[in-house]
MARVO-560884 format. One record per residue (C-alpha): residue number from 1; residue in one letter; x, y, z. Coordinates in Angstrom, 2 decimals, padded with zeros to 5 digits. Layout:
// residues N
{NUM 'a' {X Y Z}} ...
// end
This chain:
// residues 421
{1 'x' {189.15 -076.89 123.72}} {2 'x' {187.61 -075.06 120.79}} {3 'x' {184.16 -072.87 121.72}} {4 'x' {181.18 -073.58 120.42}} {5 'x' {180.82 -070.22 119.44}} {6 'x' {184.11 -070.15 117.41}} {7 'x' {182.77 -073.10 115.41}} {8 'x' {179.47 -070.46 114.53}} {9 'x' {181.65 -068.09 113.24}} {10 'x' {183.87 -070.22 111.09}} {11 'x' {180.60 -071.36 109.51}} {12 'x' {179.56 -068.23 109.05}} {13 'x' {182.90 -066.92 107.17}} {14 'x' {182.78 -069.81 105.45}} {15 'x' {179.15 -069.22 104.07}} {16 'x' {180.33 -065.43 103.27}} {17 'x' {183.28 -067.09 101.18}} {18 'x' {181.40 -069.02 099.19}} {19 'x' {178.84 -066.46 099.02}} {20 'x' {181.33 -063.96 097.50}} {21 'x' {183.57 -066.92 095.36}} {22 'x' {180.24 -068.03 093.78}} {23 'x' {179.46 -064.14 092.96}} {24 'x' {182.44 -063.97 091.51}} {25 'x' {182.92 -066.85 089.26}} {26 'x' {178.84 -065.80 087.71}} {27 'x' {179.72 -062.26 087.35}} {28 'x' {183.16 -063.39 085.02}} {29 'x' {180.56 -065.87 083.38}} {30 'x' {177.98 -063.10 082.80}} {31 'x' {180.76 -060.92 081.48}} {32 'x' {182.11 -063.49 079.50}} {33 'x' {178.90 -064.43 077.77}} {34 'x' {178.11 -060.64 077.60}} {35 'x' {181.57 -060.00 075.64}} {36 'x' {181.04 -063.51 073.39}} {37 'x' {177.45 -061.90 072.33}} {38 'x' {179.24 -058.06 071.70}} {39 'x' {181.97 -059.88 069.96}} {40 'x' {179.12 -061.61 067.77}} {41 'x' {177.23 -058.62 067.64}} {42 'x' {179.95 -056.74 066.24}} {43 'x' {180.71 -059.75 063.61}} {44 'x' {177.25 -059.73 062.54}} {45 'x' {177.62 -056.23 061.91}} {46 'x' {180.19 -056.67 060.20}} {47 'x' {179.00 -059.42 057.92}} {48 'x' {175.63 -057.02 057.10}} {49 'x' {177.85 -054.44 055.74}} {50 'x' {180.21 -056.64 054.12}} {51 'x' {177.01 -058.35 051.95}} {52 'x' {175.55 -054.85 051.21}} {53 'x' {179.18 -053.86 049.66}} {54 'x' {178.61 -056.48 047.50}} {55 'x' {174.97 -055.74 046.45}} {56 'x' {176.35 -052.50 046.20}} {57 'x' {179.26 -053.70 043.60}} {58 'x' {179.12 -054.67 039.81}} {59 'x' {178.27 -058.37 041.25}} {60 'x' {176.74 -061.01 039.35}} {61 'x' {175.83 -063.73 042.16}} {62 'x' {172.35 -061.88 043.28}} {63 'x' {170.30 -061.24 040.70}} {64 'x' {167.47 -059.02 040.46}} {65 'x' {164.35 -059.76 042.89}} {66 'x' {166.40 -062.81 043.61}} {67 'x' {167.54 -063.82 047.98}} {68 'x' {170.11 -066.09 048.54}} {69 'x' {172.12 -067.52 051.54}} {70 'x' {175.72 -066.57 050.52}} {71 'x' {179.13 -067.95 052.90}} {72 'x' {180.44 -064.76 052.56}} {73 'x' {184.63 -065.74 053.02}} {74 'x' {184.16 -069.43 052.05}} {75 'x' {185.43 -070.63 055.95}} {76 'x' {181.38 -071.57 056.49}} {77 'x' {181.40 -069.37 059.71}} {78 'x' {180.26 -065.96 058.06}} {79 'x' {176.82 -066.80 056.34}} {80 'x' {174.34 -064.24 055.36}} {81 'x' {170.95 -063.76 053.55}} {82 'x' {170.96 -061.00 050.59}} {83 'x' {168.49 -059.87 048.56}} {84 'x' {167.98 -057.67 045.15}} {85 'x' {164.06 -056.25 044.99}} {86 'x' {163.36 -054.01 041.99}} {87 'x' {161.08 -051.20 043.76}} {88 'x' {159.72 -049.08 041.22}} {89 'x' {162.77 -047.31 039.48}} {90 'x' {164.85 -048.17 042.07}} {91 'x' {165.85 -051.33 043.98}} {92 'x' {165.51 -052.48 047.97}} {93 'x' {169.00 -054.11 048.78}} {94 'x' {168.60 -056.68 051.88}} {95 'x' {171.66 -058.34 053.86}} {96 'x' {170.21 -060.14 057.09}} {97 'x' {172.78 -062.60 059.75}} {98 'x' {171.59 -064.72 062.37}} {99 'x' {173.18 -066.66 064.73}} {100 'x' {171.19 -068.79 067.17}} {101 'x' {168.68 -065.76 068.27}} {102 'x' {170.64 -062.92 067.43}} {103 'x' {170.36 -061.17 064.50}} {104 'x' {171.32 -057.96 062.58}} {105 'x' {170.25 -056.48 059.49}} {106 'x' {169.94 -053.58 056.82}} {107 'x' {167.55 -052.29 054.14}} {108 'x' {168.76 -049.62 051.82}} {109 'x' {166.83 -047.84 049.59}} {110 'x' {169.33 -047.91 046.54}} {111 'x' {169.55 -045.75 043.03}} {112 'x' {172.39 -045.41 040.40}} {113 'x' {175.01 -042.52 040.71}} {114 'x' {176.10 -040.93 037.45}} {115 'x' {179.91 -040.03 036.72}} {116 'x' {179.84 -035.90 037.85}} {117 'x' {182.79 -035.67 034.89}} {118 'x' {180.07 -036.38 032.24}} {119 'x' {177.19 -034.96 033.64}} {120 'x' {175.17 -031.71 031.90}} {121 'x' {172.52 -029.60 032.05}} {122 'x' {171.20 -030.55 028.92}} {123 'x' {170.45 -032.91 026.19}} {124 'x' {168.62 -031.77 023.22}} {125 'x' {168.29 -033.98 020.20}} {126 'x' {170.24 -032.35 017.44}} {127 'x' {166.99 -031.72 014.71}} {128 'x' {168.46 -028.77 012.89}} {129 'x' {166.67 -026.32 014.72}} {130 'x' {168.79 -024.11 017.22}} {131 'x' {167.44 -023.14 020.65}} {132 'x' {166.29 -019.73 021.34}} {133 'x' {166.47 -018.55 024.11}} {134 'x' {164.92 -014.84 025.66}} {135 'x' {164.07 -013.24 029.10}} {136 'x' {165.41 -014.56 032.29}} {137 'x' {166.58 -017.75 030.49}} {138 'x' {169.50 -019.45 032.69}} {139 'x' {171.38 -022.70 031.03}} {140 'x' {174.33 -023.59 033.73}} {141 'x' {176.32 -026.86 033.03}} {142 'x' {177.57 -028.65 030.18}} {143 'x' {174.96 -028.45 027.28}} {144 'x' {174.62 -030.87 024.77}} {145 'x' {172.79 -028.47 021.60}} {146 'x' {172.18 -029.52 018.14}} {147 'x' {174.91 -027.87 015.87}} {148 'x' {173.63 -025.43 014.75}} {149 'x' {173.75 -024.10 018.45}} {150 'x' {172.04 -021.46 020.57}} {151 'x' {170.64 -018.19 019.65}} {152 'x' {169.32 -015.34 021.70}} {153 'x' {165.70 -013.95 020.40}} {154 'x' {162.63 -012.06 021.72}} {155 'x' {159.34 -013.27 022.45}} {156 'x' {156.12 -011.65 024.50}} {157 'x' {158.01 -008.71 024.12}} {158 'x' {160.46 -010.26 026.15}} {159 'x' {164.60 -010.43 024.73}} {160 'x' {167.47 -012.34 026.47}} {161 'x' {168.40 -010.57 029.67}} {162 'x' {171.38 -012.25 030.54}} {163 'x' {174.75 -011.69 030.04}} {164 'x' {175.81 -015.67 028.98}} {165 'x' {173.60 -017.80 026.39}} {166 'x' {174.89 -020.82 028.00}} {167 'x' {177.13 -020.58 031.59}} {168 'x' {179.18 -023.97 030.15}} {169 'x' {180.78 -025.73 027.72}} {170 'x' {178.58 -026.23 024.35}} {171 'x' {178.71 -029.89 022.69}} {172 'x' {177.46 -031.46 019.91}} {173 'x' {174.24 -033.79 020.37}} {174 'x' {173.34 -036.62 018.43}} {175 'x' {170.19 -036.99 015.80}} {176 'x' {168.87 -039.43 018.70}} {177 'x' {168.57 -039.22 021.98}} {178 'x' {171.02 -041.42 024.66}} {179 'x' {170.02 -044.74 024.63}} {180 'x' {167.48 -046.29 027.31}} {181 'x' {168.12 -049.04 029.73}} {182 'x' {165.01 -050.95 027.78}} {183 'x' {164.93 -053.63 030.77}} {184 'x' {163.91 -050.76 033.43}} {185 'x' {161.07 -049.91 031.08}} {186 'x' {160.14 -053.29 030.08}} {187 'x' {159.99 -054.33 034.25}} {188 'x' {158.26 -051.31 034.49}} {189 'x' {155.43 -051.93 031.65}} {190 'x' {154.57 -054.97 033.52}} {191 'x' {153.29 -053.05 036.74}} {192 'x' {151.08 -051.09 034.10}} {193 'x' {149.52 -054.78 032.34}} {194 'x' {148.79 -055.73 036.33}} {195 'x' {151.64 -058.24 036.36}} {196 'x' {153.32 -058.01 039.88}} {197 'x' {154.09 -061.54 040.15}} {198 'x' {157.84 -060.44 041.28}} {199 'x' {156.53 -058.36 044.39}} {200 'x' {152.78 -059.15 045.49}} {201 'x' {152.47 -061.69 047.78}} {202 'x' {149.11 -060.41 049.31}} {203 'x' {146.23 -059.11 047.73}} {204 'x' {143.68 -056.77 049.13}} {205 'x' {140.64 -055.29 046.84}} {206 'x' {139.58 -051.84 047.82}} {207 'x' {136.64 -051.11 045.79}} {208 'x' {136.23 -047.59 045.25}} {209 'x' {139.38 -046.26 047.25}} {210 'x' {141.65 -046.19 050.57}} {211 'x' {140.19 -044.15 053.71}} {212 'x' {141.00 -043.80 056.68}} {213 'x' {143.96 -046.30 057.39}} {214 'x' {147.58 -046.32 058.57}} {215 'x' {149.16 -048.82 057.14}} {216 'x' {153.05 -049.50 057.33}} {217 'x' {154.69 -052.85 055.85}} {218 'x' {158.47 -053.70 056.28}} {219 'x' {160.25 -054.50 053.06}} {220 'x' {161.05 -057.87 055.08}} {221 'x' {157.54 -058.80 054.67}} {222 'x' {155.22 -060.15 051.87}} {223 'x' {154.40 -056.91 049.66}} {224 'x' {150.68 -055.88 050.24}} {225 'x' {148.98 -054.71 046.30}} {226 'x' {145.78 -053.55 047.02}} {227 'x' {144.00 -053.46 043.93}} {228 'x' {140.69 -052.26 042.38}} {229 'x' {138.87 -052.46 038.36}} {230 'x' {136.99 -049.40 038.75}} {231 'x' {138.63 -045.55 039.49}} {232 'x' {139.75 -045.19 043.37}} {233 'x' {140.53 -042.17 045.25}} {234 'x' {143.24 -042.10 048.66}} {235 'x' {142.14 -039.88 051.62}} {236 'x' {142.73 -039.42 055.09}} {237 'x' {145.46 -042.32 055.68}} {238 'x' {149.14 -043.37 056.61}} {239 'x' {150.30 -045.61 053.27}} {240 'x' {154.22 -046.98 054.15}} {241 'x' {157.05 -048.82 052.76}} {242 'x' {155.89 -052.25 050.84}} {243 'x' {152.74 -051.35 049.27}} {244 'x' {151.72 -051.55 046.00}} {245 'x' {148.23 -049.52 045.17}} {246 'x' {147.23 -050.24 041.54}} {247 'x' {143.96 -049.65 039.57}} {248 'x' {143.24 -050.31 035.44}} {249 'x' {140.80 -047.08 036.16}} {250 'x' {142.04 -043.52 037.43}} {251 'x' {143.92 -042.86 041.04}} {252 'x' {143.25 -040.15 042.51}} {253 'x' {145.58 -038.82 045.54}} {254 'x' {144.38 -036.28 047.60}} {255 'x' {146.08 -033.94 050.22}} {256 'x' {144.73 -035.96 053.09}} {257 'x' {146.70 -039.09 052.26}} {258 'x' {150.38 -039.48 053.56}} {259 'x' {152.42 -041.57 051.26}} {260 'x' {155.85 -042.64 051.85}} {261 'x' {158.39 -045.23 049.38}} {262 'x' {155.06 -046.76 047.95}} {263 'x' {154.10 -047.08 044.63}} {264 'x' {151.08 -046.30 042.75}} {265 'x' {150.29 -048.03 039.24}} {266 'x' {147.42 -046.86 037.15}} {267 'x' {146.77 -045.38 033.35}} {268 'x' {145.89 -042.32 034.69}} {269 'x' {147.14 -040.66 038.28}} {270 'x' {146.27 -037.19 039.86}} {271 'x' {147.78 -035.63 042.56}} {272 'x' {145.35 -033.25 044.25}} {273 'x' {146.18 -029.54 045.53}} {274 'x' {148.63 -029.53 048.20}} {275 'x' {149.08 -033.34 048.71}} {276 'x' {152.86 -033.67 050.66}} {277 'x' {155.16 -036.80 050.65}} {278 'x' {157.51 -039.32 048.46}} {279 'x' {156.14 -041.38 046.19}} {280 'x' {156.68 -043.57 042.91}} {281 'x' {153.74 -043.34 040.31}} {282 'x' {153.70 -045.00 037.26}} {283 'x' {151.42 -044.05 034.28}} {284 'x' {150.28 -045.05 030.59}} {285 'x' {148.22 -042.23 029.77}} {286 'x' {148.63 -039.27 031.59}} {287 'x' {150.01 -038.17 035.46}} {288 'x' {148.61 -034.25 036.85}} {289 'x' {150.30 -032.42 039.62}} {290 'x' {147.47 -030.03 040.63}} {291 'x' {149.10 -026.85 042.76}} {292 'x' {151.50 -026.68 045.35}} {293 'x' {152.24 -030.45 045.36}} {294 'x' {155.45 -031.44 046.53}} {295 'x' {157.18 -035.22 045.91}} {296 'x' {159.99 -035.09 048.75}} {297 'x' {163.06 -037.67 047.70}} {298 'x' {163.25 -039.83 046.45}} {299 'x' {159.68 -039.66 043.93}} {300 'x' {159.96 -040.83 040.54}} {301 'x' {157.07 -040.17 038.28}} {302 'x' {157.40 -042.08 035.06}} {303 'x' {154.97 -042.60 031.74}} {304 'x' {155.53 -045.31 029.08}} {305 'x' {153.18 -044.59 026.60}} {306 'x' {151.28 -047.29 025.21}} {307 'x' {150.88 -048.10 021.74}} {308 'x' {147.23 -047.49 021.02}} {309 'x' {147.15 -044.21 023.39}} {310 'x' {146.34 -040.70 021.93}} {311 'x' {147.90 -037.83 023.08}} {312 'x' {150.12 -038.38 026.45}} {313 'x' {151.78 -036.72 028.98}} {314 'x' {152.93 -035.39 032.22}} {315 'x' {151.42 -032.02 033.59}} {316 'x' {153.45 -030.42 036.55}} {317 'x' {151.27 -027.21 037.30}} {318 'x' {152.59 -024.21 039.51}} {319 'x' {154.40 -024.17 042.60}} {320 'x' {155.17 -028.00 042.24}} {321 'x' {158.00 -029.69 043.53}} {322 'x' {159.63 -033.18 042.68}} {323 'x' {162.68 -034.23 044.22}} {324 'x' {164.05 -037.64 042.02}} {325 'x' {163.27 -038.54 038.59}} {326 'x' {160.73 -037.65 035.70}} {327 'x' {160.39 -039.41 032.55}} {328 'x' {158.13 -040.17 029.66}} {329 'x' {158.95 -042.58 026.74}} {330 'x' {157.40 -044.87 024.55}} {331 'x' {156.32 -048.61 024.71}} {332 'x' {157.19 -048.49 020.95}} {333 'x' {159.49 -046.18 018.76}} {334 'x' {157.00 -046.96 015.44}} {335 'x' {153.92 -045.01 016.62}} {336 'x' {153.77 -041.06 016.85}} {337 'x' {151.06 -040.11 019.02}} {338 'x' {152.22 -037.35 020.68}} {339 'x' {153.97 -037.28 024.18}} {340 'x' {155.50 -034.41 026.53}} {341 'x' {156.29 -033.09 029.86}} {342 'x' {155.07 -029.88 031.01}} {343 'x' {156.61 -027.61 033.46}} {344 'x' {154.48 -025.27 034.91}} {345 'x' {156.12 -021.52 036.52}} {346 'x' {157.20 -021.67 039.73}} {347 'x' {157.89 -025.44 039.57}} {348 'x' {160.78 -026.85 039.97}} {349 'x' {162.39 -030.48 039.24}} {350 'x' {165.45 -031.38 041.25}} {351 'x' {167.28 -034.10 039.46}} {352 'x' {166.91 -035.66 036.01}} {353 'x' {163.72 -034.91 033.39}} {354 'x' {163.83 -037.05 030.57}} {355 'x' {161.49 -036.67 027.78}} {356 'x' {161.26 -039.10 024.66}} {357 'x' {158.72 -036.18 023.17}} {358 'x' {158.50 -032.21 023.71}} {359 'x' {159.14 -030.60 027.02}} {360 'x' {157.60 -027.37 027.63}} {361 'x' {159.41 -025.72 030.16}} {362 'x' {158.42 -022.57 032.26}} {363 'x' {160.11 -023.61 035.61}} {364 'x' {163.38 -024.56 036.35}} {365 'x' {165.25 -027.98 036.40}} {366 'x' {168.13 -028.32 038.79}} {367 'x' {169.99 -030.87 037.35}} {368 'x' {169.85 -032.95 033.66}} {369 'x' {166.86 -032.05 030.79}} {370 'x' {166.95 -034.73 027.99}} {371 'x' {164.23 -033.90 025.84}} {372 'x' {163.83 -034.50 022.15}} {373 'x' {162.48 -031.16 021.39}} {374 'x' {161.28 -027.94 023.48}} {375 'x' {158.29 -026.33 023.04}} {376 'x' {156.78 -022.43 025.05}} {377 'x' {153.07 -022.23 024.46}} {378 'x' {152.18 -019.28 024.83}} {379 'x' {148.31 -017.29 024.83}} {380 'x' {149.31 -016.39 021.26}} {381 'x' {151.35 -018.85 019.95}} {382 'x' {153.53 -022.11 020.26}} {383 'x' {157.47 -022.41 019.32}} {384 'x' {159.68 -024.83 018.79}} {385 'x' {163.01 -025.18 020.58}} {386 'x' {162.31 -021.69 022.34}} {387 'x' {162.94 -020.92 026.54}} {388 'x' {161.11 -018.33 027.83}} {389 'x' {162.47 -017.41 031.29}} {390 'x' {163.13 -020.88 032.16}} {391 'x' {165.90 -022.31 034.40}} {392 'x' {168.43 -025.54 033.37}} {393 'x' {170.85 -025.43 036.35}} {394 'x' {173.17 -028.31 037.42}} {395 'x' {174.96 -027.03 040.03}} {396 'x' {171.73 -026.77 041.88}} {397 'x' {171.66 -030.29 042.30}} {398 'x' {173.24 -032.04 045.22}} {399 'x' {176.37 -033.84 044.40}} {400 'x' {174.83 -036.62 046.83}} {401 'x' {171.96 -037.31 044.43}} {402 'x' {170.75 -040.65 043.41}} {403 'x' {168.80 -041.22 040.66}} {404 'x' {167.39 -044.05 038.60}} {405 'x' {169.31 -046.01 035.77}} {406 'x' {167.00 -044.70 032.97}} {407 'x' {170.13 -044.02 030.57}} {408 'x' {172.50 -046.37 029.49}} {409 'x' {176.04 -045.34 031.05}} {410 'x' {178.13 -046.21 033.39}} {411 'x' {176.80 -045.87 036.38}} {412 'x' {177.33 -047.86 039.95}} {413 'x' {174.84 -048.04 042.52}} {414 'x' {174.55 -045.50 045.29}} {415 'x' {172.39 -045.64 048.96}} {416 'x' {169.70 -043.62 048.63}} {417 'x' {168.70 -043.83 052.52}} {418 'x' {168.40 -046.36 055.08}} {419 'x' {164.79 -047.86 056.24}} {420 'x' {164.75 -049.25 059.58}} {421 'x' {161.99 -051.79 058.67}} 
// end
């Protein structure tokens, strides 16, 4: 005879059992499902990077400011969504994959990465004028010097001091300056007639100026333009990632504003004492640094002048700082207003000044001067193709630098940085 209590504790094991099989079989299913969604994680990943190689590469199946869905090894498992955005001078690159509601994805902030074997210090269009150099005058890299070469001369009272003319090799430049890429400048003239139809999804009129916001927008979204017809002024605000501020008057941009990878479109821009952060700023007429501004990487300020302008230029005053890219050309190679870059002391440009004009230089570029002629104006006089304690150094560039695809050489696209948003 079996005891009722014995049939209690069968139950009771029995319960346990299936307690502890059942336990079992949904922690193997959890795991399972856990390792499936790592495994697709990991693929996705995978897939990103893969599409961003080939933005990355001489490709021609994106083109510019262009997204497509893309199978990715032709089996129709590995699908993803790339996109090419021209941003400024340089270029957003976008590879997004989903499956069901997973999904993984990449912005990089890209430029174009010259060849370090044909990189120099200088280019100055050969115009049968040597340059002169005298007092503190440093020129380290490969220069590119008309032919009748360099010199060493005196000036303020002031002769050459050092021990080298040129710390380099000495070649021959051409009558003209390199080439342009004329379809950068041409995308770029549109920002300056108000033609954003490529970017601006959503338009926001700010009157007299922006004051007081903090506004970030993900280069996944619609790009915000806020736009104004008279001059505006930018104080006391957060402006980040996918905006667009653009005026047909003057923009002013004082210390108080915080920009970061936005651009700012206008014939005339002025950066105020002591205003901090990265920035793109296009111009037709003229662009000021005031003191002790500094334009962290990557900035690129950039004038096309137009064809009915007068005199134009970029003024970098003392203790400035840019980080990137700094050009000036013209919309048109028929006119001759005039059109230069100044370089104030103490001011420094890390990476590439180009100048379709005069540069007058009393600073110091780390990395590549193109510049169709130099000018030192001094309180008593100006001079052609003179440096007057001025620095050209190359090797004071990072070998990581990315810059913009201004010149037309081979070149293949580089990361600048990531953005998380």
């Amino acid at each position: 005879m079996i005891k009722a209590g014995s049939l209690f504790y069968a139950l009771v094991i029995s319960l346990l059992i299936t307690i502890i099989s059942s336990s079992l079989i949904l922690y193997f299913y959890l795991t399972t499902i856990e390792l499936k969604n790592i495994e697709m994680s990991q693929r996705l990943q995978l897939n990103v990077d893969s599409g961003l190689n080939l933005l990355l590469s001489n490709q021609s199946i994106i083109s510019a400011n262009e997204g497509r869905v893309i199978d990715l090894y032709g089996m129709g498992n590995d699908s993803v969504y790339l996109k090419r955005k021209y941003w400024g001078a340089y270029e957003i690159l976008i590879s997004s994959a989903d499956f069901k509601k997973m999904n993984e994805h990449k912005i990089a902030f890209a430029g174009y990465v010259s060849d370090p074997a044909k990189d120099y210090c200088i280019y100055l269009k050969d115009e049968d004028k040597p340059l002169s150099v005298c007092g503190k005058t440093i020129i380290r890299g490969v220069a590119y010097l008309p032919k009748v070469g360099v010199k060493r001369t005196q000036i303020e009272g002031q002769s050459f001091s050092g021990k080298v003319l040129v710390d380099g090799k000495v070649e021959k430049s051409d009558r003209n300056l390199p080439k342009i890429n004329s379809d950068l400048i041409e995308y770029l003239n549109r920002y300056l007639t108000g033609n954003f139809s490529d970017n601006s999804d959503r338009l926001i009129n700010i009157g007299a100026g922006l004051s007081g916001d903090s506004i970030s927008n993900s280069f996944l979204d619609k790009t915000i333009l806020f736009h104004s017809n008279q001059s505006i002024t930018v104080s006391n605000g957060l402006y980040s990632g996918n905006l667009i501020i653009y005026s047909n008057k003057p923009i002013s941009i004082s210390s108080s504003a915080i920009l970061e990878n936005c651009l700012v479109v206008s014939p005339k821009i002025i950066f105020e004492k002591n205003f901090n952060g990265t920035v793109q700023a296009f111009a037709s007429d003229s662009i000021i640094l005031k003191e002790n501004v500094k334009l962290g990487y990557p900035s690129c300020i950039g004038l096309i002048q137009r064809q009915n302008a007068k005199a134009s230029g970029i003024l970098i005053m003392e203790n400035d700082t840019i980080i990137g890219s700094v050009f000036a050309v013209k919309n048109s190679a028929v006119f001759l207003q005039p059109l230069g870059i100044s370089v104030s002391e103490k001011s420094t440009v890390c990476g590439t000044l180009f100048s379709a004009g005069y540069t007058d230089l009393k600073g110091a570029v780390w990395g590549s001067l193109v510049t169709d002629r130099i000018i030192l104006n001094t309180s008593s006089s100006v001079y052609e193709n003179h440096l007057l304690n001025a620095e050209i150094d190359i090797t004071k560039r990072s070998k990581y630098f990315v810059g913009i695809n201004l010149i037309v050489e081979p070149k293949k696209k580089g990361v600048i940085k990531w953005i998380e948003n």
